[in-house]
TORFITI-762247 format. One record per residue (C-alpha): residue in one letter; x, y, z. Coordinates in pm, 1 decimal. Layout:
# residues N
- A/X/Y/Z;
...
//
This chain:
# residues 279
- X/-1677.5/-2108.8/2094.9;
- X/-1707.6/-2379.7/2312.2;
- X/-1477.0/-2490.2/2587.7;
- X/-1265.4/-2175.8/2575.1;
- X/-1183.7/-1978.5/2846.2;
- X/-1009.0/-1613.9/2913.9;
- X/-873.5/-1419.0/3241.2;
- X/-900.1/-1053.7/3177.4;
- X/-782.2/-867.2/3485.6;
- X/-412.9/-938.5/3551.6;
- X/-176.2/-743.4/3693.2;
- X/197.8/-763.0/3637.7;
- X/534.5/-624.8/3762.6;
- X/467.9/-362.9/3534.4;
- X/237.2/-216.9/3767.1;
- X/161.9/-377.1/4155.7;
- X/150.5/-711.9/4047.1;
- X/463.2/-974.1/4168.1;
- X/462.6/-1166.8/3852.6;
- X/671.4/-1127.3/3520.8;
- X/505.9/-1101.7/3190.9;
- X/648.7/-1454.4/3076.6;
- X/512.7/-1636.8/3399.2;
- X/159.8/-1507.7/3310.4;
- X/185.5/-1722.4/3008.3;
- X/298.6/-2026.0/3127.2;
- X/27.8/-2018.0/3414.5;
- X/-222.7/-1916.7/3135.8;
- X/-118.5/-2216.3/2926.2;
- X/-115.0/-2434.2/3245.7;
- X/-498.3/-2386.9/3269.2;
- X/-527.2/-2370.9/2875.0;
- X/-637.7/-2034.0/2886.9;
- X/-709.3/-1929.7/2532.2;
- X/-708.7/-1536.1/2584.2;
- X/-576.5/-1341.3/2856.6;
- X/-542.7/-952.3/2930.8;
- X/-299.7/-793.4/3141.9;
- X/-455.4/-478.8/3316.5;
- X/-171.6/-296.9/3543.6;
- X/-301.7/5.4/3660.2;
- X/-269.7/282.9/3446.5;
- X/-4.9/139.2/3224.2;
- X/40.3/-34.8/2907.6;
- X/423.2/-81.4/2940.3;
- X/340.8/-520.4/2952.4;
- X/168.3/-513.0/2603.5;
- X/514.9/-488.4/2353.3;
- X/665.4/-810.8/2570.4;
- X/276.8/-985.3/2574.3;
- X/268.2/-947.2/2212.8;
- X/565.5/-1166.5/2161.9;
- X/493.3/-1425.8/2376.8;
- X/141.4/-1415.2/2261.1;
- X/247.8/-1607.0/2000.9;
- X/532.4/-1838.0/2109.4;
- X/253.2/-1980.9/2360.7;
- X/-29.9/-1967.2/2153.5;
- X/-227.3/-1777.5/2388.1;
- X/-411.7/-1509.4/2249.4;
- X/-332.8/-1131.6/2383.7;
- X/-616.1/-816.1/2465.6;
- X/-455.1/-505.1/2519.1;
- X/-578.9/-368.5/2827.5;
- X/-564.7/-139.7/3102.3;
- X/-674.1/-40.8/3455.8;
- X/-739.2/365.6/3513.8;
- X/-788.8/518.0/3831.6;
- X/-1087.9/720.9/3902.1;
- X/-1260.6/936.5/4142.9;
- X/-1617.5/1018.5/4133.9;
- X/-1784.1/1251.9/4431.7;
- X/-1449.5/1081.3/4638.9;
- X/-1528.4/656.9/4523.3;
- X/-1273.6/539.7/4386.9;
- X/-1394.7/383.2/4065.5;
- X/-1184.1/195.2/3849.9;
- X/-1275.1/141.2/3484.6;
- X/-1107.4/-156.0/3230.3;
- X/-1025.0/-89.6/2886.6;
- X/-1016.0/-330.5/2603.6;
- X/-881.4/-389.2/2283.1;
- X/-658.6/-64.5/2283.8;
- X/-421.7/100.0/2068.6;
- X/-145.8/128.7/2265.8;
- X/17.6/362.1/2051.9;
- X/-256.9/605.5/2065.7;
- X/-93.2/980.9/2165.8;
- X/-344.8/1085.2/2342.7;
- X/-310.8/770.6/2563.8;
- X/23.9/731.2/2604.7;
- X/77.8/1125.4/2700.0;
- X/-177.3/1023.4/2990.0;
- X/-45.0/701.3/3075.3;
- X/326.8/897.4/3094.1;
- X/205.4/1186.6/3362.8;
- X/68.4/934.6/3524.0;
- X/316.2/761.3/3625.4;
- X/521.9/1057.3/3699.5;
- X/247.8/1165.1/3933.8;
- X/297.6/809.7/4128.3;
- X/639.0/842.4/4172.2;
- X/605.3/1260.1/4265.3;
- X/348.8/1051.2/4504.6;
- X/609.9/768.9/4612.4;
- X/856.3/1039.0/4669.5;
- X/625.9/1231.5/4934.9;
- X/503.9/957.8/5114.5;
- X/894.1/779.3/5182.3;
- X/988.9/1139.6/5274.9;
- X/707.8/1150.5/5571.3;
- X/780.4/855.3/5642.7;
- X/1139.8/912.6/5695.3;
- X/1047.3/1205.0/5890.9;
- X/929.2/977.2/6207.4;
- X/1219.4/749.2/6188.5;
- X/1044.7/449.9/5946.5;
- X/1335.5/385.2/5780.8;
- X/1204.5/306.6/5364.2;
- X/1354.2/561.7/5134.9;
- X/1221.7/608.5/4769.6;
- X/1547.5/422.3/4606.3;
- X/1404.5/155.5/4821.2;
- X/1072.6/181.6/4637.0;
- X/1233.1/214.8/4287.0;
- X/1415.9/-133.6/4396.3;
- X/1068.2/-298.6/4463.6;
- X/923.4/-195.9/4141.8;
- X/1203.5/-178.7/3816.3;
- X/953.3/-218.5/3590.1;
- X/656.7/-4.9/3609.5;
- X/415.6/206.3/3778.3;
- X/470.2/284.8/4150.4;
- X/171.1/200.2/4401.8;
- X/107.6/140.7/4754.2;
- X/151.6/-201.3/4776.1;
- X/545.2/-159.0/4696.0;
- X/573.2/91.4/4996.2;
- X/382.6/-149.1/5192.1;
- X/605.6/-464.7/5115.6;
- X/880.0/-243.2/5239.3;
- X/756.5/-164.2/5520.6;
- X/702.0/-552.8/5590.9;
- X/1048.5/-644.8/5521.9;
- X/1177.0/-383.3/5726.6;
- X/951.2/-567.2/6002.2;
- X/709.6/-245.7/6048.8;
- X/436.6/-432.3/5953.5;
- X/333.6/-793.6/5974.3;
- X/123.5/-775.1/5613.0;
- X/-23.4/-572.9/5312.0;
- X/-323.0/-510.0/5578.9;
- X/-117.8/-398.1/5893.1;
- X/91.9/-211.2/5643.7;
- X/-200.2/20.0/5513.9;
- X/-392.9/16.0/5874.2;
- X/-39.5/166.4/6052.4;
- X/123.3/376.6/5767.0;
- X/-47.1/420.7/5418.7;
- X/-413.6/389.1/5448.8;
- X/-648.7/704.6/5335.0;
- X/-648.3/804.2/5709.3;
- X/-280.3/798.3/5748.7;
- X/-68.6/1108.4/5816.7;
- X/156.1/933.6/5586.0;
- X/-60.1/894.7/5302.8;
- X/-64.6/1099.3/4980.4;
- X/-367.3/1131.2/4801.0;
- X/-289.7/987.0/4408.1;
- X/-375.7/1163.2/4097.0;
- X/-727.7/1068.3/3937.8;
- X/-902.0/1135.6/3688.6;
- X/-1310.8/1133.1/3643.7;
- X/-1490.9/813.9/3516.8;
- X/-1618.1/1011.9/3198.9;
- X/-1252.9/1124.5/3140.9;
- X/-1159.1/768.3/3144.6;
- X/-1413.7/612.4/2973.5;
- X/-1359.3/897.7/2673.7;
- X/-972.0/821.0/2638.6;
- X/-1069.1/439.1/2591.1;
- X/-1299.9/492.9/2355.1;
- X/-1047.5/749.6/2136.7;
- X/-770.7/523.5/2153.8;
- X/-1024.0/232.1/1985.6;
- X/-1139.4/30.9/2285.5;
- X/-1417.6/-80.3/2503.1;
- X/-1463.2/26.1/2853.9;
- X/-1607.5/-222.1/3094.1;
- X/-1631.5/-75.7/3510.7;
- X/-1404.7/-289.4/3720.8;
- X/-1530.2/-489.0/4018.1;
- X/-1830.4/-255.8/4098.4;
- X/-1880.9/-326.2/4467.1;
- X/-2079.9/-2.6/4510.3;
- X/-2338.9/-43.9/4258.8;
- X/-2498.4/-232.4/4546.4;
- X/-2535.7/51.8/4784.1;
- X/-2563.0/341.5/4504.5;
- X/-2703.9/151.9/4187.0;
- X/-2747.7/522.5/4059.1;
- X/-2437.3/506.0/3988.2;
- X/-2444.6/254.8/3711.0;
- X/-2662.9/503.7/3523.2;
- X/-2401.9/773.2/3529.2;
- X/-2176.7/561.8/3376.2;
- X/-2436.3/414.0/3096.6;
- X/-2466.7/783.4/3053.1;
- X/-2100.6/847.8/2988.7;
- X/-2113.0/544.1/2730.4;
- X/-1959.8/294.8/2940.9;
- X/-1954.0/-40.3/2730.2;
- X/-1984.2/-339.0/2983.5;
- X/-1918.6/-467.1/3363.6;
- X/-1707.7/-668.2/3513.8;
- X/-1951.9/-968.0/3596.2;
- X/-1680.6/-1205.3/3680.3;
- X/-1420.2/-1149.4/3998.0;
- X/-1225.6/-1311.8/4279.3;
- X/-1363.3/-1106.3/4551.5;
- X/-1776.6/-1154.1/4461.5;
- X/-1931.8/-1366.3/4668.9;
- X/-2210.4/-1571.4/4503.7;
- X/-2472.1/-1304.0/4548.2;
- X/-2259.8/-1018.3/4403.8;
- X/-2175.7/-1178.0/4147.7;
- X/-2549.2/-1280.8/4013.3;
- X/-2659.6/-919.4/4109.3;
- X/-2394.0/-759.4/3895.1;
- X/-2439.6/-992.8/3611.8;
- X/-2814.9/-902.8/3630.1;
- X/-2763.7/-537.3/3604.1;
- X/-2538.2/-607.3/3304.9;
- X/-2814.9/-810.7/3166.7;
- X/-3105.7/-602.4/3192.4;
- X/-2896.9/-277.4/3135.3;
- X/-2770.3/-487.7/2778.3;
- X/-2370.5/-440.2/2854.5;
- X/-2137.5/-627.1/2772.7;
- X/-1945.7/-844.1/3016.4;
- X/-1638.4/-919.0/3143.0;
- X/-1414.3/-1061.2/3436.9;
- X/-1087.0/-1244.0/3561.9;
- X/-928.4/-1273.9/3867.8;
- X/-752.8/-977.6/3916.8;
- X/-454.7/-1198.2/4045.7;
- X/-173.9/-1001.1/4170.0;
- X/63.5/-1268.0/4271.2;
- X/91.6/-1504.9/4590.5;
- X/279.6/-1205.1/4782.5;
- X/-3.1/-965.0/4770.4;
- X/-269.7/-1194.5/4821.3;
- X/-109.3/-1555.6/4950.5;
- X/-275.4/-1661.4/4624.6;
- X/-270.0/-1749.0/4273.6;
- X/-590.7/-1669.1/4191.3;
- X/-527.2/-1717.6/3802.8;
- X/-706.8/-2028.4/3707.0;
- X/-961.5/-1984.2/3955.8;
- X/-1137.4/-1770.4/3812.3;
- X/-1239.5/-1693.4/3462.2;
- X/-1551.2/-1588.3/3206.0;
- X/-1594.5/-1784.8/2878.7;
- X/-1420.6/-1659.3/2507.4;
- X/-1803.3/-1578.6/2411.5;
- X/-1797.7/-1251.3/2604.1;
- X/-1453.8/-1162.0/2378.3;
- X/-1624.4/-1271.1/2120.4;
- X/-1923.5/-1006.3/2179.1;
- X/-1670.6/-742.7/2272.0;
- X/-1514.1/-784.8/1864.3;
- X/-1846.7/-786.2/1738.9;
- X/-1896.5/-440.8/1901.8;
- X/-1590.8/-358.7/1782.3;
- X/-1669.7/-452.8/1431.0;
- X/-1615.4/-827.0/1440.2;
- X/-1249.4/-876.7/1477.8;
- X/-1131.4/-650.2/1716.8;
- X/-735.4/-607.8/1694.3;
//
């Protein structure tokens, strides 16, 4: 269809985003988005409260998701699609891990609290009520507290890989991932792939796994990225798909939603994989 346009990679308060389900919409129907997806990381809590304002704003919903992965120690993140949310097999994932980021939480306030750096895991909980637990809520801590300046300073003094303080989060492997999209009726597209560039081998693991599509559109590619990414999904014959990955202004001093988007013909390719319709 013509003239229609979709952001699908946006994180909420459900996860480490800074905006509420409901403000989504109305910045989605501000650009006259006509499909969006919200994809907090590893969690589907949004998707009941999406569904309902789905159709008081007339702005069609995708179920979606962001999981962690680790391959060979990348981090690899993979998008799913057009899931059942109330897939067992899913949801029993989706629930250990999110105790396993607040197990995670838990350690890293303690250390923390073990040099004097005053940010307690009640602290954390207060950050995020509605979701999933992830570094950036430590790290806005630590920046009110005045231990850090920003989200950058916060990782570089106290929760980056190399920090004493940091706690290595539960992952699972990209075939793993890929496998519990598929089973729970979805398509699963490899989010922002930044290291196909230096390790394009990579992208033929995950064809072999049955990966369904790339993320061709995002708010980090520069022009070249993005053409080179698009190409591989091109001559590879994937599926694409994109968004902005918009957090909020706090995490980024941005929007980002509006800025960037792919057009409703890739969801429209996605349902005819799918069978035509999707759900």
């Amino acid at each position: 269809m013509k003239n229609k346009f979709a952001d699908l990679h946006i994180h909420t308060r459900y996860s480490d985003g800074t905006y509420k389900v409901a403000e989504v919409f109305r910045i989605a129907k501000k650009f006259r988005f006509s499909a969006v997806s919200i994809t907090d990381h590893d969690s589907t809590d949004s998707y009941f409260e999406a569904k309902e304002l789905s159709s008081n704003f007339g702005i069609e919903i995708i179920a979606g998701v962001e999981l962690s992965c680790d391959y060979g120690g990348l981090d690899i993140h993979i998008l799913g699609y057009f899931l059942d949310t109330k897939d067992d097999k899913l949801k029993n994932y989706l629930k250990d891990f999110k105790k396993a980021r607040a197990d995670r939480a838990k350690k890293m306030t303690e250390l923390l609290q073990s040099d004097g750096i005053n940010v307690s895991y009640e602290d954390v909980l207060k950050v995020s009520p509605d979701g999933t637990i992830a570094r950036p809520h430590i790290a806005h801590l630590l920046i009110e507290k005045g231990y850090a300046y920003n989200i950058q300073d916060a990782f570089v003094k106290y929760i980056g890989s190399d920090s004493k303080y940091y706690v290595d989060k539960y992952k699972i492997g990209p075939e793993e991932a890929i496998d519990l999209v598929h089973k729970s009726g979805g398509l699963a597209f490899a989010a922002h792939p930044f290291y196909l560039k230096d390790s394009p081998e990579i992208l033929d693991m995950l064809i072999e796994k049955k990966i369904d599509g790339i993320e061709t559109v995002h708010s980090s590619y520069d022009e070249e990225t993005g053409k080179y990414i698009d190409g591989l999904a091109a001559s590879n014959k994937l599926l694409r798909s994109g968004g902005s990955d918009c957090h909020g202004r706090r995490k980024t001093g941005k929007r980002l939603m509006g800025e960037y988007f792919i057009p409703y013909s890739y969801i429209e390719a996605m349902k005819e994989k799918l069978g035509g319709t999707g759900k």
